[in-house]
C-alpha positions as CSV (number, residue, x, y, z in Angstrom):
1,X,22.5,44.7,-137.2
2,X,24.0,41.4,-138.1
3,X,24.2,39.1,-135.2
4,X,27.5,37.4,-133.9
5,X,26.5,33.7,-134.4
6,X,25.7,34.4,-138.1
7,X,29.1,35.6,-138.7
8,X,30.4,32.7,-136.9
9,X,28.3,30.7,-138.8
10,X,30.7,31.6,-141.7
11,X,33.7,32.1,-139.8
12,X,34.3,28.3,-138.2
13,X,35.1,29.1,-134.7
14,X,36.6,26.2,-133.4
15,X,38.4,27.1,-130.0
16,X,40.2,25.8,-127.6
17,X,40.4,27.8,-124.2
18,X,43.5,26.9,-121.7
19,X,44.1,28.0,-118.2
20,X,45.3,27.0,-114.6
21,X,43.1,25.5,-112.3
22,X,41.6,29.0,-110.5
23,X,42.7,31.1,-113.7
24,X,38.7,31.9,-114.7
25,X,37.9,29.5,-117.6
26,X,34.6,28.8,-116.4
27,X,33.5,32.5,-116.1
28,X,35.4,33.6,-119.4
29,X,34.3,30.5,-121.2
30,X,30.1,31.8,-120.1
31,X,31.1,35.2,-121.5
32,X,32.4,33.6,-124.7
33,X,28.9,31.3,-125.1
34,X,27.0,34.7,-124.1
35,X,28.6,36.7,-126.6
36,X,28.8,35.1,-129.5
37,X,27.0,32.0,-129.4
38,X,29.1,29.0,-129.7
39,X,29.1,25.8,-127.7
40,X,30.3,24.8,-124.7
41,X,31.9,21.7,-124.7
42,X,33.2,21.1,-121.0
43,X,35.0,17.5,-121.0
44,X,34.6,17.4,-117.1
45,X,30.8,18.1,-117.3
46,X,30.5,16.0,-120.3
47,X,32.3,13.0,-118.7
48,X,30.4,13.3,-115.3
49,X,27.3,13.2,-117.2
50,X,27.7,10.2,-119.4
51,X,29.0,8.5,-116.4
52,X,25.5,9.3,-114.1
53,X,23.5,8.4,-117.2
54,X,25.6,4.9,-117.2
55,X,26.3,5.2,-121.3
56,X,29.1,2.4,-122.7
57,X,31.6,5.6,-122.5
58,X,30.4,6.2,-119.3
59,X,30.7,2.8,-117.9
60,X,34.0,2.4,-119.8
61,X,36.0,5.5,-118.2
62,X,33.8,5.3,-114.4
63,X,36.3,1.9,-114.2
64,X,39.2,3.9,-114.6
65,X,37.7,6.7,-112.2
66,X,37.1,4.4,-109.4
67,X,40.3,3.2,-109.5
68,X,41.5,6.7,-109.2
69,X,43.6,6.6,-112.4
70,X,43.5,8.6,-115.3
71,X,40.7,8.5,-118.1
72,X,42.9,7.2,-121.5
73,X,43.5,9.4,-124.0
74,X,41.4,7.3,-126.2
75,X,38.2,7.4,-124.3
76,X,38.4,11.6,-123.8
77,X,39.2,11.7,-127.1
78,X,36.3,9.1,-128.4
79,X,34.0,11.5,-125.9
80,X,34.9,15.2,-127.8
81,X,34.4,13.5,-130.5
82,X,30.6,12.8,-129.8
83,X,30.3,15.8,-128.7
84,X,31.7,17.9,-131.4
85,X,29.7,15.4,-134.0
86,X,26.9,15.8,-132.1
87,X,26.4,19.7,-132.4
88,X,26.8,18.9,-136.4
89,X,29.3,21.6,-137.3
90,X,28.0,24.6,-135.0
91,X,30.8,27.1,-133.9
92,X,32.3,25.4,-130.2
93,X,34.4,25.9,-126.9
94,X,36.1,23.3,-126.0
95,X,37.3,23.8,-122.1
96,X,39.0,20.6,-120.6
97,X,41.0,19.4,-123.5
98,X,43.4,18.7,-124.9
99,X,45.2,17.8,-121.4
100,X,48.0,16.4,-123.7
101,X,50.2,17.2,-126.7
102,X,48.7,13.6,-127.6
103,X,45.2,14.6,-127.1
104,X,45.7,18.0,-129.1
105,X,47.6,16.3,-132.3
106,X,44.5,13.4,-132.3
107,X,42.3,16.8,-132.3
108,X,43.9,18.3,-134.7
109,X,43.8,15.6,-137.3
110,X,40.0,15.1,-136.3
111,X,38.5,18.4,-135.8
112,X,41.5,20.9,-136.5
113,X,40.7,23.9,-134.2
114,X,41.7,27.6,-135.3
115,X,42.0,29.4,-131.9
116,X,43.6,28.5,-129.0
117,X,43.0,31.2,-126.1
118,X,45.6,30.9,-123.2
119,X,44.7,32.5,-119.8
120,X,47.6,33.6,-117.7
121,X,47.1,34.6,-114.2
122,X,50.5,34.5,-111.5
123,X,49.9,31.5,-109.2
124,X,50.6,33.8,-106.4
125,X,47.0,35.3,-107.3
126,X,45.5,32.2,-108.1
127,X,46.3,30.4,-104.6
128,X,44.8,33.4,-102.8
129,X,41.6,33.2,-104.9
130,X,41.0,29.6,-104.0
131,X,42.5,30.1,-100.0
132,X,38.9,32.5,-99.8
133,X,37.1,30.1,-102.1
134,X,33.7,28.6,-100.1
135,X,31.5,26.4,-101.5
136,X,27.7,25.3,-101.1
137,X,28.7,21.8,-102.0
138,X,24.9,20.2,-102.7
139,X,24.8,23.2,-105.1
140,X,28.1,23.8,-106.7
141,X,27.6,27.8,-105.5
142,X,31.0,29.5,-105.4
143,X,31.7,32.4,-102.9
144,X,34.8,34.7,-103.0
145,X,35.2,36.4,-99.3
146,X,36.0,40.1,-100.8
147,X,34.8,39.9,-104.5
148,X,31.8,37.6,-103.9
149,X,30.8,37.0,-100.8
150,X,28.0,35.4,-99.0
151,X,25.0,37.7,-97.7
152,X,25.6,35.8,-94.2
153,X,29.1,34.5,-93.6
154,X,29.6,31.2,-93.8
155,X,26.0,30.2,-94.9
156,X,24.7,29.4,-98.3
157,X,22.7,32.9,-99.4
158,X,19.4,30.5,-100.8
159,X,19.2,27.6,-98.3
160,X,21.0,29.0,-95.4
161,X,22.7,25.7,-94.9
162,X,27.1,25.8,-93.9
163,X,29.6,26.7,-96.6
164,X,32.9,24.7,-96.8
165,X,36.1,24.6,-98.5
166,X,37.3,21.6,-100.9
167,X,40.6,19.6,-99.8
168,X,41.7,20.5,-103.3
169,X,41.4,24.6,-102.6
170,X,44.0,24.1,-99.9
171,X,47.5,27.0,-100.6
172,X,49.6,23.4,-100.7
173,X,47.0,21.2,-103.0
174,X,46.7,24.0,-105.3
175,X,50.4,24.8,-105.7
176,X,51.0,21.3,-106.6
177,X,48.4,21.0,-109.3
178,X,49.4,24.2,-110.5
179,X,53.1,22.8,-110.9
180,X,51.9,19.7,-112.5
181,X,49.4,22.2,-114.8
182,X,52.7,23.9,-116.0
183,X,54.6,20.2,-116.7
184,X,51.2,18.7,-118.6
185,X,50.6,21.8,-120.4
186,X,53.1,23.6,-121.7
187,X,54.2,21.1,-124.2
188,X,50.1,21.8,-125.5
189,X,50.7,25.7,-125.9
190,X,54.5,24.8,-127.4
191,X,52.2,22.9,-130.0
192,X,49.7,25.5,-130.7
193,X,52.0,27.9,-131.2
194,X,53.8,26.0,-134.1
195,X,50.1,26.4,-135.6
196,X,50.1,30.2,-134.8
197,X,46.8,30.2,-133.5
198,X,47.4,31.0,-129.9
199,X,46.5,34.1,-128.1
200,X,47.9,35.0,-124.7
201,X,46.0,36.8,-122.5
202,X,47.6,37.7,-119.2
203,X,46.1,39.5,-115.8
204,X,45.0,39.3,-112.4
205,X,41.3,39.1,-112.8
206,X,38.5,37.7,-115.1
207,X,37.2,41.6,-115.6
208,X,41.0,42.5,-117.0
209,X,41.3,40.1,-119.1
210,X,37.8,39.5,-120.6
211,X,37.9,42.6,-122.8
212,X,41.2,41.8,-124.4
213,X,39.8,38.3,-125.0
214,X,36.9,39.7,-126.8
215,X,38.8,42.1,-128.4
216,X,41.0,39.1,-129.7
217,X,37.3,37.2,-130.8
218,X,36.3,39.8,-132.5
219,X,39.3,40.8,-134.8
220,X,39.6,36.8,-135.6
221,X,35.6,36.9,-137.0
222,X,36.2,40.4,-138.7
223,X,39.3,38.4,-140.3
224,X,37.2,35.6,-141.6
C-alpha cells in the first residue's frame, strides 16, 4: 500500500484552509495533518511562539500587540514565509492566513498555493457552539456542554480546578467578529476563486463536513 505523504510528496499540496471563528479549523486542520501528513502551519501559534521565545519578528510584531493594533501585513507575511522555507518544500496547511486579499496575492506570488478549503457553518450554529464553550484556561482544554462535556460540571476532568468562559465566546462578541470575518474575508475567497482552486464545504458539524473534505483531498492527489 502506498502511503499518503508519498503521493503528496509528488502531488505539491499547498493549502490554504478558511473558516469563521467557531467553524472547526482546528479539529479539521488535525484530521488533515493525521491523514495525510502535511504541515501545520498555524500563524496564531506561530506568532505567539516567536514572540515568548523574544526572536527579532517576535519583538518586532509584540510592539504592535501591546498596543492592541494589528500585526502588518509585512511582518505575518515575513513570518509564513519562514515558516514555509523552513519545512524546505514538504506538503503544508496553512490556518490563519491570508487574513487579507493583500496577504493572499503577496502569497501567491511567493509560495502559490493550489487548494483553498472553505468551511461554511450558519452563524446561528456557530454562536451556540461557543455560548456552551468552557475552557480550562492554564491548559487550553475545550469542553462543549452536550457534545463534549466535562466528567464533573464545571471542573477541569485532569486537575479538577474551575472551567470558565472567554469574553470573546460571548452570543454578542462572537456575532460581531463573525460580521467583521464576513467583511475581511470574502474579498480572500472572491480571489481564490478567480484561481479556481476553492472548495466549499458547508454543514453544521466538524463530523458532516470532514468526510466531504477528505473526499475533496483525495480526488485532488488522485488528480496529480
Amino acid at each position: 500500500m502506498v502511503h499518503f505523504s508519498n503521493i503528496l510528496k509528488a502531488a505539491a499540496f499547498r493549502t490554504v484552509i478558511i473558516g469563521a471563528p467557531g467553524s472547526g479549523k482546528g479539529t479539521v486542520s488535525s484530521r488533515i495533518v493525521k491523514t495525510f501528513g502535511v504541515s501545520h502551519i498555524s500563524t496564531g501559534d506561530k506568532l505567539r511562539d516567536h514572540v515568548t521565545r523574544a526572536t527579532d519578528l517576535g519583538k518586532q510584531a509584540s510592539k504592535f500587540m501591546n498596543e492592541g493594533s494589528l500585526v502588518p501585513d509585512e511582518l505575518i507575511i515575513d513570518l509564513v514565509a519562514h515558516e514555509i522555507s523552513a519545512i524546505s518544500g514538504a506538503n503544508y496547511l496553512l490556518d490563519g492566513f491570508p487574513r487579507t486579499i493583500e496577504q493572499a496575492k503577496k502569497l501567491q506570488e511567493k509560495f502559490p498555493v493550489n487548494l483553498v478549503l472553505n468551511l461554511i457553518v450558519p452563524h446561528e450554529v456557530i454562536i451556540e457552539r461557543v455560548r456552551n464553550r468552557w475552557v480550562h484556561l492554564p491548559s487550553g482544554r475545550v469542553y462543549n456542554i452536550g457534545f463534549n462535556d466535562p466528567t464533573v460540571p464545571g471542573k477541569d476532568d485532569v486537575t479538577g480546578e474551575p472551567l470558565s468562559q472567554r469574553i470573546d465566546d460571548r452570543p454578542e462578541v462572537v456575532a460581531k467578529r463573525l460580521e467583521n470575518y464576513v467583511l475581511k474575508t470574502e474579498p480572500v475567497i472572491n480571489y481564490y476563486k478567480t484561481l479556481g482552486i476553492v472548495g466549499d464545504f458547508k454543514g453544521n458539524t466538524t463530523n458532516e463536513i470532514w468526510p466531504k473534505i477528505k473526499e475533496h483531498i483525495d480526488k485532488f492527489i488522485s488528480s496529480k
